[in-house]
C-alpha positions in Angstrom: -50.7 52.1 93.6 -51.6 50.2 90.1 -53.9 52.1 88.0 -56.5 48.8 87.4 -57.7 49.0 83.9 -60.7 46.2 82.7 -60.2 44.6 86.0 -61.3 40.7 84.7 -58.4 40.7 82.2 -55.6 38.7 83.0 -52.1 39.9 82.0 -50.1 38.5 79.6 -47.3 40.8 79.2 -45.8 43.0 82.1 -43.8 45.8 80.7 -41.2 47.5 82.1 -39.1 51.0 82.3 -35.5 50.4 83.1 -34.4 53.7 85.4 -35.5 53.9 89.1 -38.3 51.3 87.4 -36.4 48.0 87.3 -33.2 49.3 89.0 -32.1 52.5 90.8 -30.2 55.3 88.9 -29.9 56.5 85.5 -27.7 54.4 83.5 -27.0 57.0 80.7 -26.4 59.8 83.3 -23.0 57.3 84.6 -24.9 56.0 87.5 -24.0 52.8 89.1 -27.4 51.4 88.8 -28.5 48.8 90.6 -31.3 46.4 90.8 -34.2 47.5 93.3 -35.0 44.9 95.8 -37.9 42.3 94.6 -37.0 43.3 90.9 -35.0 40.0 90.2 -37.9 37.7 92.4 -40.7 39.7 90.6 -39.4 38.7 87.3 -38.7 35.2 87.8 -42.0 34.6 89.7 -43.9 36.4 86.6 -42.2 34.0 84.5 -42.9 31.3 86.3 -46.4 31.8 86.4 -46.5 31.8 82.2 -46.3 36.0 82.6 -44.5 37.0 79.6 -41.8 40.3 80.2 -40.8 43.1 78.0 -38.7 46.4 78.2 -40.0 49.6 77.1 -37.4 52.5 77.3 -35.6 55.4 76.4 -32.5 54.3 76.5 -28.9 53.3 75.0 -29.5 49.4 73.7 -26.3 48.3 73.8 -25.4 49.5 77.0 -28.8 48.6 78.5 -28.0 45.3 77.1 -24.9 44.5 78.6 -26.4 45.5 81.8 -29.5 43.3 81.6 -26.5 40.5 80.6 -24.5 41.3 83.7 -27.7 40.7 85.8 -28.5 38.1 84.3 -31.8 38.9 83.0 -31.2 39.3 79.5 -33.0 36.4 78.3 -37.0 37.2 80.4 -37.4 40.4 77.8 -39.0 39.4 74.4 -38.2 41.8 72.0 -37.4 44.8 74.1 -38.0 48.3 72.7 -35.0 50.3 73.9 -35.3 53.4 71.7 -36.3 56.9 71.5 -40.2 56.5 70.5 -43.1 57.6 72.9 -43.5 54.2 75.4 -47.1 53.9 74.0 -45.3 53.4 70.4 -43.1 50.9 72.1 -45.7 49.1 73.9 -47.9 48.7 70.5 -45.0 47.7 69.0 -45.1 44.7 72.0 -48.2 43.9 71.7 -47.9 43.4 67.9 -44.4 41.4 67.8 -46.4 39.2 70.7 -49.7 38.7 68.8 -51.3 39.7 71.7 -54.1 42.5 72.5 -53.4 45.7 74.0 -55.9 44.9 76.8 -53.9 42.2 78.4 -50.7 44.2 78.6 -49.4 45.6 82.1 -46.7 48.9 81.9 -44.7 49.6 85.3 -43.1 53.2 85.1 -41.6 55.6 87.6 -42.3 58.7 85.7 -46.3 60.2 86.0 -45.5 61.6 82.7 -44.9 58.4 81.1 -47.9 56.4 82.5 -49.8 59.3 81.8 -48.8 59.3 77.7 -49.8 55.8 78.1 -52.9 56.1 79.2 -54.2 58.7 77.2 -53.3 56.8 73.9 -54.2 53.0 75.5 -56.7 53.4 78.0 -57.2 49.9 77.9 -53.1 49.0 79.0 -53.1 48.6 82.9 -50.1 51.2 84.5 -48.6 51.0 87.4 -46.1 53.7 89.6 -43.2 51.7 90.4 -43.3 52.9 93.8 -45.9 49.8 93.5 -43.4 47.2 92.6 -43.6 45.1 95.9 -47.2 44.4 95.2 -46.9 43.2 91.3 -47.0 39.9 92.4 -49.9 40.1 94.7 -52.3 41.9 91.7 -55.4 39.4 90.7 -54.6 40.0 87.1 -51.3 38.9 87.4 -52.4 35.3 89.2 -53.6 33.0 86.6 -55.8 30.2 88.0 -54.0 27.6 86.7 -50.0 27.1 86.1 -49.8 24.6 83.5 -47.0 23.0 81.8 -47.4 25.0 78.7 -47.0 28.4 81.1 -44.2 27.6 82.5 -42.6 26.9 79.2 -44.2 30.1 77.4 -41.4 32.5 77.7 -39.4 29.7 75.5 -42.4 28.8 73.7 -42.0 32.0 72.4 -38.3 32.8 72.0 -38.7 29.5 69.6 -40.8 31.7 67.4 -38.5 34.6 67.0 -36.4 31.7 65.4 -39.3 31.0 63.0 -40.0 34.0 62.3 -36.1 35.2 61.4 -35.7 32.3 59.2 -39.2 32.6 57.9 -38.5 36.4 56.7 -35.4 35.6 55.2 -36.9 32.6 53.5 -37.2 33.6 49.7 -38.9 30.4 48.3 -43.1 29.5 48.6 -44.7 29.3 51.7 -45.6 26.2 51.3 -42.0 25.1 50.9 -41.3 26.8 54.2 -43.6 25.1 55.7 -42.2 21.8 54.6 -39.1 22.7 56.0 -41.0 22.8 59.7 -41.4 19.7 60.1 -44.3 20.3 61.5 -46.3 17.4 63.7 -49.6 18.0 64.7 -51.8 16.0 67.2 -55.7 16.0 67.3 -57.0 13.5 70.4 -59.5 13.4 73.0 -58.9 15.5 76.1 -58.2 13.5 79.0 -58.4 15.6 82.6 -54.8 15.8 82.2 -55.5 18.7 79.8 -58.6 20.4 81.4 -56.3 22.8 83.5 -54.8 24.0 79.8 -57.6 23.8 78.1 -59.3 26.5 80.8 -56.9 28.4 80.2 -57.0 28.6 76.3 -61.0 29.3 76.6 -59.8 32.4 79.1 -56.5 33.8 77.1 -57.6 32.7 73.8 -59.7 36.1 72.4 -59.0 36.7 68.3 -58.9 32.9 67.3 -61.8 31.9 68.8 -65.2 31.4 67.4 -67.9 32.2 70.0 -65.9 33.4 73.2 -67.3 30.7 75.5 -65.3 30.0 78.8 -65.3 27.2 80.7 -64.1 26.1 84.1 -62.4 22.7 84.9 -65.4 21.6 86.3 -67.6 22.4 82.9 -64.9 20.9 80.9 -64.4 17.7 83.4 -68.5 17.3 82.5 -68.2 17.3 78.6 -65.4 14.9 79.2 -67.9 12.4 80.7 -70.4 13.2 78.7 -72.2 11.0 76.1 -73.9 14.1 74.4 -70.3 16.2 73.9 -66.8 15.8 72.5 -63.5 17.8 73.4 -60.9 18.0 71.5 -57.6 18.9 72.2 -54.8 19.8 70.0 -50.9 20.4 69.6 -48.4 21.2 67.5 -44.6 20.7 67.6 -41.8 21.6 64.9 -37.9 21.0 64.3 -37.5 24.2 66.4 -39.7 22.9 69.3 -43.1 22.9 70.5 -45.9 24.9 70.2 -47.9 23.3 73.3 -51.5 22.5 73.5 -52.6 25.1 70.9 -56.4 24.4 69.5 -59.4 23.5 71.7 -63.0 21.9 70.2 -66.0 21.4 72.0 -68.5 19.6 69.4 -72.5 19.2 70.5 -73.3 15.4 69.6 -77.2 15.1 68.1 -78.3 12.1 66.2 -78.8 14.4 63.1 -76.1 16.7 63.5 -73.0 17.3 65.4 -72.6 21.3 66.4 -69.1 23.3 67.4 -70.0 25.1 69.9 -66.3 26.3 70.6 -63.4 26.5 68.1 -60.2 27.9 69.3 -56.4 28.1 68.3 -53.2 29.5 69.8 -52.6 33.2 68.3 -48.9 31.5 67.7 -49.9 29.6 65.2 -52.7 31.4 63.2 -50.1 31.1 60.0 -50.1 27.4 60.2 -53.3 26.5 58.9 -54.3 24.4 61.3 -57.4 25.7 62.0 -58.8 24.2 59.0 -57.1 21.0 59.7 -59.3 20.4 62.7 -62.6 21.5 60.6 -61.9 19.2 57.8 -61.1 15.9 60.2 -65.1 17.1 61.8 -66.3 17.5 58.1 -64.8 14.1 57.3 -66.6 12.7 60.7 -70.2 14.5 59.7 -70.1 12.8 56.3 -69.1 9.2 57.3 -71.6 9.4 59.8 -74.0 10.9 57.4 -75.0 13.7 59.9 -75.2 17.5 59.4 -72.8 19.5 60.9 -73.2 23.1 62.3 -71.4 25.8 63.8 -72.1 28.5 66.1 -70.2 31.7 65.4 -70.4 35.0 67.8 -68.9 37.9 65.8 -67.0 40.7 67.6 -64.1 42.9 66.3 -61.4 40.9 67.0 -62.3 37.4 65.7 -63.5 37.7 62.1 -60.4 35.5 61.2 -62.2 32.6 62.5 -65.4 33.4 60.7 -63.2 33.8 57.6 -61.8 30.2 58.4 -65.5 28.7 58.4 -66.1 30.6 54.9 -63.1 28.8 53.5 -63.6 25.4 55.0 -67.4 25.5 53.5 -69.9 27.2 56.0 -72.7 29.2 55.2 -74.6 31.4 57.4 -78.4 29.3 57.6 -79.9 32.1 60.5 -78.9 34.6 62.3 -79.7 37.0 65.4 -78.0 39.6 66.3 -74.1 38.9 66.7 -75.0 34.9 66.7 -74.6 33.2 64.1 -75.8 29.6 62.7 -73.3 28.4 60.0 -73.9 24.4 58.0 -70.9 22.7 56.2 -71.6 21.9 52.6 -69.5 18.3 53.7 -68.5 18.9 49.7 -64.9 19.2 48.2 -63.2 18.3 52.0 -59.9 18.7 50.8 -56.8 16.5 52.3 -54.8 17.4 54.8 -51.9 19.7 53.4 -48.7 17.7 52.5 -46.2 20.3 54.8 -47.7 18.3 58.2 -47.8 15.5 59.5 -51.8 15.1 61.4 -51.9 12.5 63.6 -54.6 11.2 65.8 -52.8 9.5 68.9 -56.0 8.4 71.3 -58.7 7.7 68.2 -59.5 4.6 66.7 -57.9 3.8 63.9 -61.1 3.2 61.7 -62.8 6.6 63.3 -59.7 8.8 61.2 -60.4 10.1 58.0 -57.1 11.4 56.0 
């Protein structure tokens, strides 16, 4: 039976151990392994439902490999750690090549020992006996509400980004430059109810770029839609090697003296595209035609102090505080443009409400 760690967190990664885990035998030992029954239809469903997939095992990579190949299941693993290291080395190792936290991450094993080493070194990683397999699908955390277009694509989403990030290692010129050679496009508009399911779904799996840790449900979000008093914002990003998806969420408190964020989030995928401060500096543009102060609320925790460092940069400055919540005001001062390596576009505004 799964061992249910931090029962309201969703997964995000399953991982799995390869022998009499995802198929029966022991592939180093000569075995004729083959896949146990549900393995294949777990993995695909898990996939389908934006799930992401890894492999964590001591094992022979090559041959593993071509045996993952022959099934053809090759392609659901993202970076698979077939070596010789403890699993929870492996597993951390996931979780960092993912940009994901430990706490969403689901390990199926066969071997008490292994789930056990786990355990004791990530409490906070869900385990499961493989003996459990037939019920992975039926596990809460591994139904999200919502199965959006940008979770069915994730898997892919993601494999795009290991091609970033092998040309962006071997890439010996400026970042900037880099950059440049994205080809990056990125979209700012009003959400439409089109994007509420998505944008749910960023305020729930969204935890390290995200300035106050609100959540919202559709119905919430259908309600600031209408609203004369609120603006959402949605926001994407594609590049010559594909798309991002619907990466950034706003929610902005409308005042005749002052507009206030009251949410502020981005996609983990692309914290090292500076588009964070793209979105502030189009609200700082907004505040100062308007000639309206514009605040921020920030709730600190030890995961998102990127985002606090982001409000530093873009000109915030704390004006109260109590306890973890934090009141931040915008100088409106020295708004820089937006950086020459992307192309910000604005596709549902009016054309005299953008600021460039």
């Amino acid at each position: 039976m799964a061992e249910l760690k931090k029962q309201g967190n969703k997964i995000k990664c399953l991982i799995w151990d390869l022998d009499n885990t995802l198929w029966n035998g022991t592939i180093l030992e000569g075995d004729t392994v083959t896949l146990r029954e549900n393995a294949a239809k777990t993995i695909k469903t898990l996939d389908s439902r934006g799930i992401l997939q890894s492999i964590a095992s001591r094992n022979d990579h090559a041959l593993v490999m071509d045996k993952l190949r022959e099934f053809g299941l090759k392609d659901y693993f993202l970076y698979p750690q077939i070596n010789w290291n403890a699993k929870s080395q492996s597993i951390k190792q996931i979780a960092e090549l993912l940009n994901i936290g430990t706490d969403t991450l689901a390990f199926i094993d066969d071997e008490p020992y292994e789930r056990q080493e786990v355990s004791f070194s990530m409490p906070e990683v869900m385990c499961m006996d493989a003996a459990s397999l037939d019920n992975v699908l039926a596990i809460e955390q591994m139904n999200p509400l919502y199965i959006t277009d940008d979770s069915k694509n994730r898997r892919q989403m993601y494999i795009a980004d290991q091609e970033r990030r092998k040309v962006e290692e071997s890439y010996s010129g400026p970042s900037e430059e880099f950059l440049s050679h994205l080809g990056m496009v990125f979209d700012i508009y009003t959400a439409t109810t089109d994007d509420l399911k998505r944008a749910e779904e960023l305020t729930v799996r969204t935890n390290q770029l995200n300035t106050t840790g609100y959540t919202y449900n559709y119905d919430e979000l259908n309600g600031f839609i209408k609203s004369n008093n609120h603006l959402l914002l949605m926001a994407s990003l594609t590049d010559r090697y594909g798309t991002y998806g619907k990466v950034g969420l706003v929610l902005v408190e409308i005042g005749e003296s002052a507009w206030i964020i009251k949410l502020l989030l981005m996609s983990c995928r692309v914290m090292s595209r500076g588009v964070g401060s793209i979105v502030i500096n189009y609200l700082r543009n907004e505040a100062r035609r308007r000639g309206i102060r514009l605040l921020a609320e920030m709730i600190q925790n030890d995961r998102n102090r990127m985002m606090y460092i982001t409000y530093k940069f873009s000109g915030f400055s704390e004006i109260s505080r109590d306890g973890q919540t934090i009141i931040m005001e915008n100088s409106l001062s020295d708004i820089p443009p937006y950086p020459d390596y992307v192309d910000v576009r604005f596709p549902n505004f009016p054309q005299q409400e953008i600021i460039q």
